[in-house]
Biopython code that builds the backbone (N, CA, C, O; Angstrom):
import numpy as np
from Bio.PDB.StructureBuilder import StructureBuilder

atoms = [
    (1, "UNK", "N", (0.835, -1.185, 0.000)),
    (1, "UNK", "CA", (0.000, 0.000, 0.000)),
    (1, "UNK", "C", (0.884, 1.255, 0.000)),
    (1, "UNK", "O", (2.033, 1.276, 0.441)),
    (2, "UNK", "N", (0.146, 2.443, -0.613)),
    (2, "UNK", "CA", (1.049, 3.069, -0.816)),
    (2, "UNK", "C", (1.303, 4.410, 0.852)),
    (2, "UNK", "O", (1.937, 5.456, 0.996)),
    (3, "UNK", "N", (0.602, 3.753, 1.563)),
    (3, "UNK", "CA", (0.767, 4.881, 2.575)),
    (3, "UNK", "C", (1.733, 4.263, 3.594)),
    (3, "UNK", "O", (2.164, 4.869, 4.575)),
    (4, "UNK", "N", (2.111, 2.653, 3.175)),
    (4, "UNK", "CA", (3.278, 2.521, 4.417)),
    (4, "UNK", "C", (4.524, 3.063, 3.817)),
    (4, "UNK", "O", (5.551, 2.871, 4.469)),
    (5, "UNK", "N", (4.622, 3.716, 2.673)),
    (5, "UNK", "CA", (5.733, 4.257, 2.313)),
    (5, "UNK", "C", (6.187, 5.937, 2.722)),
    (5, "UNK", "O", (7.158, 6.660, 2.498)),
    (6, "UNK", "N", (4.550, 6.090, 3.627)),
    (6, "UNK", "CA", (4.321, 7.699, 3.906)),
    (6, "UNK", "C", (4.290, 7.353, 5.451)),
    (6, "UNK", "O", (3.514, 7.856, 6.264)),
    (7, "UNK", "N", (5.106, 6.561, 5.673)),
    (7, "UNK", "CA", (5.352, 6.059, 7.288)),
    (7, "UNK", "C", (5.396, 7.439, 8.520)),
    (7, "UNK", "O", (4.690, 7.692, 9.496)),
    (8, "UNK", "N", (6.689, 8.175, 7.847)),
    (8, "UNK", "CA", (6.930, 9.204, 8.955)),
    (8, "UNK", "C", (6.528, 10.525, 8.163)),
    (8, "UNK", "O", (6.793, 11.508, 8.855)),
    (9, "UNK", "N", (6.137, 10.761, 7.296)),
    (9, "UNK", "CA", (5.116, 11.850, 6.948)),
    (9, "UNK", "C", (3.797, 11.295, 7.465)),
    (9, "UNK", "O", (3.332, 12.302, 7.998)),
    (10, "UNK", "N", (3.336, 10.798, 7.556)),
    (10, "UNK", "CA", (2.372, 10.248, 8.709)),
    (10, "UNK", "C", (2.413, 10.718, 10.169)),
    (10, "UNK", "O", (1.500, 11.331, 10.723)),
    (11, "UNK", "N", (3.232, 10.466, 10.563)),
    (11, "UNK", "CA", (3.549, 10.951, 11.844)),
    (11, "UNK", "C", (4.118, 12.486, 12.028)),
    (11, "UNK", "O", (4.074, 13.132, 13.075)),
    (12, "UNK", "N", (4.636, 12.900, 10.828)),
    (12, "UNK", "CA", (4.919, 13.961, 11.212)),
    (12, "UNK", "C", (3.692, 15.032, 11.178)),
    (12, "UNK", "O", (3.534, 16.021, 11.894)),
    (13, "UNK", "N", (3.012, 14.618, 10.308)),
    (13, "UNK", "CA", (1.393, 15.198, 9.993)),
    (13, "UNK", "C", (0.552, 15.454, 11.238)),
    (13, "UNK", "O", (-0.145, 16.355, 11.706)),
    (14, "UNK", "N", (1.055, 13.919, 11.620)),
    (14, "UNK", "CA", (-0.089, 14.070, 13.350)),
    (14, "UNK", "C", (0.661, 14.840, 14.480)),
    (14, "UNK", "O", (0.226, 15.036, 15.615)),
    (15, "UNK", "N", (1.581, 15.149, 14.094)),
    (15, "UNK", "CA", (2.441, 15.497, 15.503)),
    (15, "UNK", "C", (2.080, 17.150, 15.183)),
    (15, "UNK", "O", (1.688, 17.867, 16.104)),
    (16, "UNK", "N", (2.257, 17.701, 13.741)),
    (16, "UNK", "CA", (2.168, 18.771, 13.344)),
    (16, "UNK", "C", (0.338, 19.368, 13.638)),
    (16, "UNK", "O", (-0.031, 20.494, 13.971)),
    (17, "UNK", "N", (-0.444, 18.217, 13.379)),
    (17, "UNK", "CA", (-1.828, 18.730, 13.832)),
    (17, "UNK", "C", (-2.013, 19.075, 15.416)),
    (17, "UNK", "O", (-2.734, 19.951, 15.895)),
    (18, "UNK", "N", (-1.165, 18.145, 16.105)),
    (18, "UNK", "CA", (-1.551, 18.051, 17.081)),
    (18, "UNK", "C", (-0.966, 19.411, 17.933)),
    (18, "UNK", "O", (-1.747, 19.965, 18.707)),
    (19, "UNK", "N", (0.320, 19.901, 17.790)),
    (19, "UNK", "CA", (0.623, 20.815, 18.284)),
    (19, "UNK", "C", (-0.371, 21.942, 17.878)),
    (19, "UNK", "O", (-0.957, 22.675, 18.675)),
    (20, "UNK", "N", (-0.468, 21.969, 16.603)),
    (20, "UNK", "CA", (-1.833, 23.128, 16.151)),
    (20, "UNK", "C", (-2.856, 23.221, 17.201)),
    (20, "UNK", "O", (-3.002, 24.314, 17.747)),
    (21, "UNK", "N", (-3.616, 22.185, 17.575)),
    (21, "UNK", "CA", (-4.492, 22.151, 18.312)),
    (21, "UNK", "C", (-4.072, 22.493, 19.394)),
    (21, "UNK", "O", (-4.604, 23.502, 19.856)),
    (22, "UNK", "N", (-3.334, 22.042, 19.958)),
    (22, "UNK", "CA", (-2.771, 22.648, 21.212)),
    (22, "UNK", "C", (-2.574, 24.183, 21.515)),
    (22, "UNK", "O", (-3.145, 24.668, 22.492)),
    (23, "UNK", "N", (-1.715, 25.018, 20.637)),
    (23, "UNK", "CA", (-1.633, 25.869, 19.962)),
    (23, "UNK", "C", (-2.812, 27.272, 20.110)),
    (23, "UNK", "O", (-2.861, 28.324, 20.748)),
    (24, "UNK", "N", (-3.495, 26.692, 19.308)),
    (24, "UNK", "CA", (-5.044, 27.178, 19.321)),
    (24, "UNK", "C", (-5.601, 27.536, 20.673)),
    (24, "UNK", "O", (-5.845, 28.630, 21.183)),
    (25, "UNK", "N", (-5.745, 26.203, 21.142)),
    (25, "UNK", "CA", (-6.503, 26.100, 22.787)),
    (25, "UNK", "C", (-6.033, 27.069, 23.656)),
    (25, "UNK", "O", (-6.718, 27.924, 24.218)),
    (26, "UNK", "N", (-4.285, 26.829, 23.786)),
    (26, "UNK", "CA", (-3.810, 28.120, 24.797)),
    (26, "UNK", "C", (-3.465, 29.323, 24.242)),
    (26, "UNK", "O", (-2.891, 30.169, 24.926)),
    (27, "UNK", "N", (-3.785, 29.543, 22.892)),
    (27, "UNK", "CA", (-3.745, 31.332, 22.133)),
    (27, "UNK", "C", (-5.127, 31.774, 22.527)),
    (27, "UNK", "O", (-5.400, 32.946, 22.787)),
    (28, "UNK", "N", (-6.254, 30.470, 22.569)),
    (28, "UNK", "CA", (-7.599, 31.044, 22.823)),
    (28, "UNK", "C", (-7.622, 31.932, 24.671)),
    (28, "UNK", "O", (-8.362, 32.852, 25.021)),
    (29, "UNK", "N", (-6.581, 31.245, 25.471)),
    (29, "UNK", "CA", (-6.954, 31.823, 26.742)),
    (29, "UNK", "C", (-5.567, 32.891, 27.143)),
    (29, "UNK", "O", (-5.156, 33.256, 28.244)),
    (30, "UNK", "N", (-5.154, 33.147, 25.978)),
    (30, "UNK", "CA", (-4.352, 34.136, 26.499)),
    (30, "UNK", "C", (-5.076, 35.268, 26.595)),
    (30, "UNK", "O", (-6.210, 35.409, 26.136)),
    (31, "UNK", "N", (-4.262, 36.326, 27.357)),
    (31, "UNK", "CA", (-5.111, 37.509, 27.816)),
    (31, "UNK", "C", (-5.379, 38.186, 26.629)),
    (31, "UNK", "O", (-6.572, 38.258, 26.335)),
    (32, "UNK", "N", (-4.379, 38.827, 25.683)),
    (32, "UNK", "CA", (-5.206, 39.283, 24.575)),
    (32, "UNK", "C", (-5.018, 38.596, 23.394)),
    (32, "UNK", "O", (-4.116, 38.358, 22.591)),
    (33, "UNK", "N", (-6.325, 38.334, 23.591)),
    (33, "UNK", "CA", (-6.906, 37.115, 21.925)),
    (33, "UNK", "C", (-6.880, 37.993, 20.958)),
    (33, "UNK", "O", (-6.206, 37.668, 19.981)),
    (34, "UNK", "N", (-7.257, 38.715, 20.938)),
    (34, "UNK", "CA", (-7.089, 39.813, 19.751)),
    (34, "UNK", "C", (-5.807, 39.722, 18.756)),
    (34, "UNK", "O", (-5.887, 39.552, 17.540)),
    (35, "UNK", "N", (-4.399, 39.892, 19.638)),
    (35, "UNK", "CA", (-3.616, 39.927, 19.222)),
    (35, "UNK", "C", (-2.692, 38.726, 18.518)),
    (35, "UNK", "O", (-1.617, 38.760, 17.918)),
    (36, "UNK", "N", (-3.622, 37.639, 18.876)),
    (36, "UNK", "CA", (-3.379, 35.654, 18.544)),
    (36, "UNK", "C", (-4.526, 35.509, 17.755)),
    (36, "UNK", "O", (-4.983, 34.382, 17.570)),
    (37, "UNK", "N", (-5.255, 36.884, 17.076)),
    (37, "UNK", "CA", (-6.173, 36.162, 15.957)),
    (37, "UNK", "C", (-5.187, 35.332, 14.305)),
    (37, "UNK", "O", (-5.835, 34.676, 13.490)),
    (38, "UNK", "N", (-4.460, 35.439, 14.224)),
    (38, "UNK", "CA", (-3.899, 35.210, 12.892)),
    (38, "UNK", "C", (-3.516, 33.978, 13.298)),
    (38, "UNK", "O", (-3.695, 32.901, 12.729)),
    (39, "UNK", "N", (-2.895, 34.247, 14.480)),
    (39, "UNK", "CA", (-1.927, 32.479, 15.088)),
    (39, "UNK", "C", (-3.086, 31.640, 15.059)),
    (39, "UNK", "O", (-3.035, 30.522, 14.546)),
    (40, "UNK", "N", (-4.399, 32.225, 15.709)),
    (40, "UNK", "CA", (-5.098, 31.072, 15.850)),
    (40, "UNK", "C", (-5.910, 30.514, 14.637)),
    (40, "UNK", "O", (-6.413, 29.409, 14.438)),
    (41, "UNK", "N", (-5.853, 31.964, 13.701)),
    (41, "UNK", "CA", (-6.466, 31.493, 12.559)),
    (41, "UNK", "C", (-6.066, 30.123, 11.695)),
    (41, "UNK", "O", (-6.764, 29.139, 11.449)),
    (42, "UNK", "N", (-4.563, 30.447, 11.292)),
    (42, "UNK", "CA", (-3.519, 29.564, 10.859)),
    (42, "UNK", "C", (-3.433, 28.389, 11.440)),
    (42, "UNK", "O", (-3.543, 27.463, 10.636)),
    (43, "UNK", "N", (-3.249, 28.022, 12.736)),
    (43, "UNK", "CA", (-3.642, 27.289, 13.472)),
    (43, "UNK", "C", (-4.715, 26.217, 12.989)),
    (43, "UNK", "O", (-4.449, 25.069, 12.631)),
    (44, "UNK", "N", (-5.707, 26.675, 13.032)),
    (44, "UNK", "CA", (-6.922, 25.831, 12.663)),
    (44, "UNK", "C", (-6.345, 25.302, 11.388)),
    (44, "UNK", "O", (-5.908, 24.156, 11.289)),
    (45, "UNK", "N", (-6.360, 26.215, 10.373)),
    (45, "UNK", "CA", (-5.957, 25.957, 8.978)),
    (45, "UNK", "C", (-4.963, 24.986, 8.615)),
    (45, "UNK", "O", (-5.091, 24.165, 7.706)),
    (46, "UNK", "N", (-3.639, 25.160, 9.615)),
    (46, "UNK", "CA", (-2.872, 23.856, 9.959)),
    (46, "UNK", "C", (-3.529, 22.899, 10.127)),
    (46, "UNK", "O", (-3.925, 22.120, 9.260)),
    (47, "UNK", "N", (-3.685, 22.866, 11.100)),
    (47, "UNK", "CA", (-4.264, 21.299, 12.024)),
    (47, "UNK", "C", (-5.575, 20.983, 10.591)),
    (47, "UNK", "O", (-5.341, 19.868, 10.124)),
    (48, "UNK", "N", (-6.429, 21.462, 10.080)),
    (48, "UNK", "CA", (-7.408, 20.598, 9.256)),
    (48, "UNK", "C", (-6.016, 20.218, 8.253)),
    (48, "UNK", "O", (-5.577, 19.086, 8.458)),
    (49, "UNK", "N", (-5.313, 21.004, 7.241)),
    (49, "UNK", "CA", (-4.757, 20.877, 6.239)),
    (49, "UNK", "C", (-3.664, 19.158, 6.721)),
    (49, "UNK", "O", (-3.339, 18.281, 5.920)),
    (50, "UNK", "N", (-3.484, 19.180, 7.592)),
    (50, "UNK", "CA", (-2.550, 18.082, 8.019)),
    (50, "UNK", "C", (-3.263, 16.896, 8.552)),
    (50, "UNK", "O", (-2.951, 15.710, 8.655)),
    (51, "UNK", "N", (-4.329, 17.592, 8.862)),
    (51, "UNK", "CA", (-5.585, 16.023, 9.293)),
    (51, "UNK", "C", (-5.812, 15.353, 7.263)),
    (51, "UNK", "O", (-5.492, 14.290, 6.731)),
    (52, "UNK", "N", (-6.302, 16.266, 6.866)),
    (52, "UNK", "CA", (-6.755, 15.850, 5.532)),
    (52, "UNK", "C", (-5.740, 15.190, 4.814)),
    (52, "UNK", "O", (-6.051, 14.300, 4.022)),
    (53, "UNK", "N", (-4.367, 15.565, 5.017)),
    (53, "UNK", "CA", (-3.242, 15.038, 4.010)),
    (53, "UNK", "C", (-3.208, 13.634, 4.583)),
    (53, "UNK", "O", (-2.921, 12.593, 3.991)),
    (54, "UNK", "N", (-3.540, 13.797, 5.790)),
    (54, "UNK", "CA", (-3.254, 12.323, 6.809)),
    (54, "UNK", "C", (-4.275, 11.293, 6.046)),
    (54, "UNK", "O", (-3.991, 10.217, 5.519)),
    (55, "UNK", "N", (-5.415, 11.873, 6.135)),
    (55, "UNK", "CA", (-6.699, 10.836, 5.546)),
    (55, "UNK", "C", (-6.491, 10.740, 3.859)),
    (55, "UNK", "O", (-7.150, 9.827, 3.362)),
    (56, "UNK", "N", (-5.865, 11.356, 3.118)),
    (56, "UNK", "CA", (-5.535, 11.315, 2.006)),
    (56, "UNK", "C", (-4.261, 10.285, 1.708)),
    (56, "UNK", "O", (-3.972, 9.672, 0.681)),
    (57, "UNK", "N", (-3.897, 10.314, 2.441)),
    (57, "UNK", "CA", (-2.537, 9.174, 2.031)),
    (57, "UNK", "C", (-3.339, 8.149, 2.493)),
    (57, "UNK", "O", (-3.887, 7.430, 1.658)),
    (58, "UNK", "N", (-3.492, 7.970, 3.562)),
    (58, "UNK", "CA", (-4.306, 6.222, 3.797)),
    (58, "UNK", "C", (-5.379, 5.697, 2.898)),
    (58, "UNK", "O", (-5.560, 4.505, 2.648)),
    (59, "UNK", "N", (-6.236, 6.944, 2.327)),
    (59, "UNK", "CA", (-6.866, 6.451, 1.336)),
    (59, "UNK", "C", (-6.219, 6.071, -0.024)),
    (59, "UNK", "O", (-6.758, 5.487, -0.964)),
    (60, "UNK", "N", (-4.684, 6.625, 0.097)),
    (60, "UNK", "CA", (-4.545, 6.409, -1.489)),
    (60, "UNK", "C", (-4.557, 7.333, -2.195)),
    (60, "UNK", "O", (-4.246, 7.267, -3.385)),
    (61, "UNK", "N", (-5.002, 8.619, -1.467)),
    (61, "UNK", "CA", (-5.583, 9.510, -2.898)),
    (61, "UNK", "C", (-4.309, 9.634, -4.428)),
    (61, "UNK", "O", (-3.092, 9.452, -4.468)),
    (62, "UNK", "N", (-4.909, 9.865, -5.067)),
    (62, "UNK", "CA", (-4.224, 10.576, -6.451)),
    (62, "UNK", "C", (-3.229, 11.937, -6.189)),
    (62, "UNK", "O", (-2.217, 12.398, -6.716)),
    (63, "UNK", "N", (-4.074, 12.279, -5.122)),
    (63, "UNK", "CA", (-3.477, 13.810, -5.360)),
    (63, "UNK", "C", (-2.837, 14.150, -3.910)),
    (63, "UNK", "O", (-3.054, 15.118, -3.181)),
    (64, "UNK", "N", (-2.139, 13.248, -3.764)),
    (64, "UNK", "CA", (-1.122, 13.383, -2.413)),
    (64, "UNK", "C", (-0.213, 14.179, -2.803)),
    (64, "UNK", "O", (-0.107, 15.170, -2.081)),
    (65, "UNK", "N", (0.635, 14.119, -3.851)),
    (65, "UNK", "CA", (1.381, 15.519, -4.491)),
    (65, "UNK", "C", (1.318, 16.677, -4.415)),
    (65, "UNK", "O", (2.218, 17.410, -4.006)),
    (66, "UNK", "N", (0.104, 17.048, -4.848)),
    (66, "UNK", "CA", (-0.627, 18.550, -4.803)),
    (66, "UNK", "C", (-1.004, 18.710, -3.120)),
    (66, "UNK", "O", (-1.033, 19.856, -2.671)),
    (67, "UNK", "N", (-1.234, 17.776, -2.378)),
    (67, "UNK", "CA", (-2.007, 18.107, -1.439)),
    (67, "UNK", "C", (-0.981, 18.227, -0.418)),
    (67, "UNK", "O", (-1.179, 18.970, 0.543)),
    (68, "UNK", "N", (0.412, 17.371, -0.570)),
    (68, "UNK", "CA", (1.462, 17.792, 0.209)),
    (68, "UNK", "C", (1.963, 18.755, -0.240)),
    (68, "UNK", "O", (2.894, 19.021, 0.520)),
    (69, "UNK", "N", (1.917, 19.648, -1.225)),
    (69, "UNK", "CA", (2.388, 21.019, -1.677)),
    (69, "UNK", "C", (1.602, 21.845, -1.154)),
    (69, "UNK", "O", (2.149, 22.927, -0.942)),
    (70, "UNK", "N", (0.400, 21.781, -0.815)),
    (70, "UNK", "CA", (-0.423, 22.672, -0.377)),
    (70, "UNK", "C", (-0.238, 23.191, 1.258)),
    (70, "UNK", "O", (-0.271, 24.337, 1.706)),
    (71, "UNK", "N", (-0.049, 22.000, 1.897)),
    (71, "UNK", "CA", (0.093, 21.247, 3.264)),
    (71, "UNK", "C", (1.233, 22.529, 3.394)),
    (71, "UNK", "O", (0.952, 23.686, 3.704)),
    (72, "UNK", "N", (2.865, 21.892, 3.005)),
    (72, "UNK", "CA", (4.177, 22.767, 3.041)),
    (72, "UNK", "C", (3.619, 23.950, 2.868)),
    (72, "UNK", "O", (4.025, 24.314, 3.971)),
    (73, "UNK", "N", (2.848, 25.224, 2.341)),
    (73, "UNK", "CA", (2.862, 26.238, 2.222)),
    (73, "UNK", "C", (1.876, 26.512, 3.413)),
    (73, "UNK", "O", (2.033, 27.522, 4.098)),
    (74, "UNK", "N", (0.948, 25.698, 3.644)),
    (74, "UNK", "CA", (0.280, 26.609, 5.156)),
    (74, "UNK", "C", (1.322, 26.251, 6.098)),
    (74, "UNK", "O", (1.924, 27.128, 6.717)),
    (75, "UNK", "N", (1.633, 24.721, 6.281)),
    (75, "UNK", "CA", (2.879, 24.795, 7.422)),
    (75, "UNK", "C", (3.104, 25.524, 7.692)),
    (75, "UNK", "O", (2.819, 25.920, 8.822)),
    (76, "UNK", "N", (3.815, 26.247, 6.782)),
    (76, "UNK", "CA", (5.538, 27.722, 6.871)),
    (76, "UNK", "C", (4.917, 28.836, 7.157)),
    (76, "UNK", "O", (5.448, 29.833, 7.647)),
    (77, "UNK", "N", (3.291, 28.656, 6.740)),
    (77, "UNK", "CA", (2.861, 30.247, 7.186)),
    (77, "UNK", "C", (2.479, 30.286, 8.466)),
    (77, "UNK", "O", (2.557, 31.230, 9.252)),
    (78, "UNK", "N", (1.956, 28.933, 8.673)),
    (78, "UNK", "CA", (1.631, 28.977, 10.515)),
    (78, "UNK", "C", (2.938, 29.006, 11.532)),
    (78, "UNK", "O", (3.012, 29.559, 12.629)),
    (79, "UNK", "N", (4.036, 28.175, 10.768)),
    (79, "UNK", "CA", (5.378, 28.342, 11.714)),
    (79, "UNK", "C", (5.969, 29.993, 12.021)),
    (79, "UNK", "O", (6.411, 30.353, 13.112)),
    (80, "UNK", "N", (5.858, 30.898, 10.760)),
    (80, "UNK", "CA", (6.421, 31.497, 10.749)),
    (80, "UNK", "C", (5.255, 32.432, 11.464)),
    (80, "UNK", "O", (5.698, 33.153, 12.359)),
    (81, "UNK", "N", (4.475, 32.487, 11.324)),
    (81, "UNK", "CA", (2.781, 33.555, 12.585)),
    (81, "UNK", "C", (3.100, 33.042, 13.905)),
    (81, "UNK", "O", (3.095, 33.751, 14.911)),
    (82, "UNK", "N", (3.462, 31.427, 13.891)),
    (82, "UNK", "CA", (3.561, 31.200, 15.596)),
    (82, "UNK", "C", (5.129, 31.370, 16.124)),
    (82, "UNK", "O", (5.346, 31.299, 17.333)),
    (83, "UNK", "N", (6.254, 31.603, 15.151)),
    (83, "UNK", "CA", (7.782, 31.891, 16.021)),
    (83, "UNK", "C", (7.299, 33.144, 15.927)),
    (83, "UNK", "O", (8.318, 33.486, 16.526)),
    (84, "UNK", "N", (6.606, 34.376, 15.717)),
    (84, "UNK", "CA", (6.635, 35.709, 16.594)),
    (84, "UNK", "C", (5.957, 35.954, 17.323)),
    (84, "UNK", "O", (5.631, 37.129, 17.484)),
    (85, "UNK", "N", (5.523, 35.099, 17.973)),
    (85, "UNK", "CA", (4.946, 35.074, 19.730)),
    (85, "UNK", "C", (6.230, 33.731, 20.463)),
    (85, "UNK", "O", (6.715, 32.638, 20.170)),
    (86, "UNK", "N", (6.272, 34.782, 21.552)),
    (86, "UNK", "CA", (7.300, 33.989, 22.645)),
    (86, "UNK", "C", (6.658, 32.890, 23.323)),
    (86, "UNK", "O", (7.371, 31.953, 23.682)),
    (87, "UNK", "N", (5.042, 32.855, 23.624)),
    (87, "UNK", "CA", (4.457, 31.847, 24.057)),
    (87, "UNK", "C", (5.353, 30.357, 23.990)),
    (87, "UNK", "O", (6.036, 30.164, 22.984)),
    (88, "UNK", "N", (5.333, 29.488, 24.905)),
    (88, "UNK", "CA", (6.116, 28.342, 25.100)),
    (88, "UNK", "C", (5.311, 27.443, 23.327)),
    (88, "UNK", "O", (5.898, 26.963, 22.357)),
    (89, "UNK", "N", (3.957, 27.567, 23.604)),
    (89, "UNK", "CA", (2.925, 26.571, 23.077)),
    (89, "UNK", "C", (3.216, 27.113, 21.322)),
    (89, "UNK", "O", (3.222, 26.242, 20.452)),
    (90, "UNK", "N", (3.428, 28.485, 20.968)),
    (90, "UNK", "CA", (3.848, 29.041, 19.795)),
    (90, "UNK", "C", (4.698, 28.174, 19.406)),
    (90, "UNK", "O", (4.538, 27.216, 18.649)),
    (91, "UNK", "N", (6.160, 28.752, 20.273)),
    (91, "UNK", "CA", (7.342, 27.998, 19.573)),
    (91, "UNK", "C", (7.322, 26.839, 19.447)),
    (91, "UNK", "O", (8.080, 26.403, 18.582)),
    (92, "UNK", "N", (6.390, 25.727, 20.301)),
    (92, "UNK", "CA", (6.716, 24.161, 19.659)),
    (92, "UNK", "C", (5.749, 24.186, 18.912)),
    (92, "UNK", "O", (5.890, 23.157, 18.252)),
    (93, "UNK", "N", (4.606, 24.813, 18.480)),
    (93, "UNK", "CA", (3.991, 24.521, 17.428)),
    (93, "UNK", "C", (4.932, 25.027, 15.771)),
    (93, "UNK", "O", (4.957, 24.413, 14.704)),
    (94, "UNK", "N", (5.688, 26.511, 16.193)),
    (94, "UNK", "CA", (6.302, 26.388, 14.644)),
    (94, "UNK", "C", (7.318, 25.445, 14.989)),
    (94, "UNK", "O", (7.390, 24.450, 14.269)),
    (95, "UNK", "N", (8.065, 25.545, 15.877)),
    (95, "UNK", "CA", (8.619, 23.958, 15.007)),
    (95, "UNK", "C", (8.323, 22.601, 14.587)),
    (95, "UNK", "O", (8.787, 22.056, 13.585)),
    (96, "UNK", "N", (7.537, 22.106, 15.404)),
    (96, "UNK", "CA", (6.142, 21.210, 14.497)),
    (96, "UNK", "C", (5.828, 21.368, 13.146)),
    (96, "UNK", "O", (5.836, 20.468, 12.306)),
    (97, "UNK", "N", (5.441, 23.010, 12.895)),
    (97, "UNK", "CA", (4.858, 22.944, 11.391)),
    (97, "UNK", "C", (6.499, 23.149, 10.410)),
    (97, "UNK", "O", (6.561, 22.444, 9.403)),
    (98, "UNK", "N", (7.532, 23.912, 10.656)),
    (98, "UNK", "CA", (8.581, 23.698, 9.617)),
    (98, "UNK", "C", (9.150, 22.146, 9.882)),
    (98, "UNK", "O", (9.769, 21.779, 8.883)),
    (99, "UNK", "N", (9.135, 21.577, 10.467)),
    (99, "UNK", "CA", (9.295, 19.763, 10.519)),
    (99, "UNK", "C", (8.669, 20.234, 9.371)),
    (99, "UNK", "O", (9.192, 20.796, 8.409)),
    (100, "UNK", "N", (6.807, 19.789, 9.669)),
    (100, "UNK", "CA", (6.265, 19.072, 8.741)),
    (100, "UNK", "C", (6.034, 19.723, 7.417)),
    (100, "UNK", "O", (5.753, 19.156, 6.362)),
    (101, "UNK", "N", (6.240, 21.354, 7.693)),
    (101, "UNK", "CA", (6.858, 22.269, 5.837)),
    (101, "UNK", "C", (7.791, 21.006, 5.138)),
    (101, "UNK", "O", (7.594, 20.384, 4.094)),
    (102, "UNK", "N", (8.924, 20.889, 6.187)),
    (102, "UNK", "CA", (10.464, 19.877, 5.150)),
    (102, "UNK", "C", (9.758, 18.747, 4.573)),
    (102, "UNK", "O", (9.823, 18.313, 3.423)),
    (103, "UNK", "N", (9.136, 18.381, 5.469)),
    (103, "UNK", "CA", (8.540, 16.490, 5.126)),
    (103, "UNK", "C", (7.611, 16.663, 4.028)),
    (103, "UNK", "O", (7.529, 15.669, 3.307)),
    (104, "UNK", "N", (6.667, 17.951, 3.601)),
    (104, "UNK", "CA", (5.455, 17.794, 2.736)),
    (104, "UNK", "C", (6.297, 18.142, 1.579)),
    (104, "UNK", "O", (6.277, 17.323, 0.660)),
    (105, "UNK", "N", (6.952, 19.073, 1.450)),
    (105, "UNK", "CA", (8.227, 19.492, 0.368)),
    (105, "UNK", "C", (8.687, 17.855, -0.168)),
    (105, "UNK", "O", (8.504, 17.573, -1.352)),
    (106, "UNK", "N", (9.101, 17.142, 0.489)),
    (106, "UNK", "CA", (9.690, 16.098, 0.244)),
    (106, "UNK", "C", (8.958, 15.155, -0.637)),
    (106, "UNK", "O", (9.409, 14.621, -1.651)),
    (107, "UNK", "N", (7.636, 15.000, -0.067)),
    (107, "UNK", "CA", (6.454, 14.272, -0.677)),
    (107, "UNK", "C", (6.133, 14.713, -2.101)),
    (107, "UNK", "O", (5.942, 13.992, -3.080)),
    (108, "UNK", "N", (6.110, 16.246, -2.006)),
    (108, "UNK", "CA", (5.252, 16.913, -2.857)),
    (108, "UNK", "C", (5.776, 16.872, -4.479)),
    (108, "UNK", "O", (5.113, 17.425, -5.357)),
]
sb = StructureBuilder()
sb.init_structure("model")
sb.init_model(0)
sb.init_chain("A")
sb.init_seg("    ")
for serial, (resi, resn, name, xyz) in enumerate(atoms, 1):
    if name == "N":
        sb.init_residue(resn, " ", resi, " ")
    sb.init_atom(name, np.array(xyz, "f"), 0.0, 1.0, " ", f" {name:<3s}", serial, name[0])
structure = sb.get_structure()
């Protein structure tokens, strides 16, 4: 099958959603949300874009190519919105998403 060959883009996908979510949750209770609207926007946008690539390789899709090219360009935009907040939960989320920027590049 062709998704045990997407072994650790697999994992890096989930690790990359998962910090998103995380991400999200504690930008939502910081004191000013206002100023974590973009992080959290991106955020979301991460975490679905990396859920979907996830369910797209196990299915097989056709268009794992395009869809890991797509993936790498929100990555880098959410890494690079969440390294300019000092927040602890920021910085491991962009490095989560430039991981998984390198890995979808790779695929793509």
């Amino acid at each position: 099958m062709a998704h045990e060959q997407h072994q650790q883009l697999l994992k890096t996908l989930h690790e990359c959603m998962e910090a998103c979510n995380r991400c999200f949750d504690a930008c939502l209770k910081e004191t000013d949300v206002k100023m974590m609207a973009d992080c959290i926007r991106l955020d979301r946008e991460c975490a679905d874009m990396c859920a979907h690539l996830e369910q797209a390789i196990t299915r097989n899709s056709a268009f794992v190519k395009e869809l890991a090219g797509v993936c790498a360009t929100i990555c880098e935009a959410c890494g690079t919105e969440c390294e300019k907040h000092d927040h602890d939960h920021c910085q491991q989320c962009a490095k989560a998403c430039f991981e998984c920027a390198e890995a979808c590049k790779a695929a793509a």
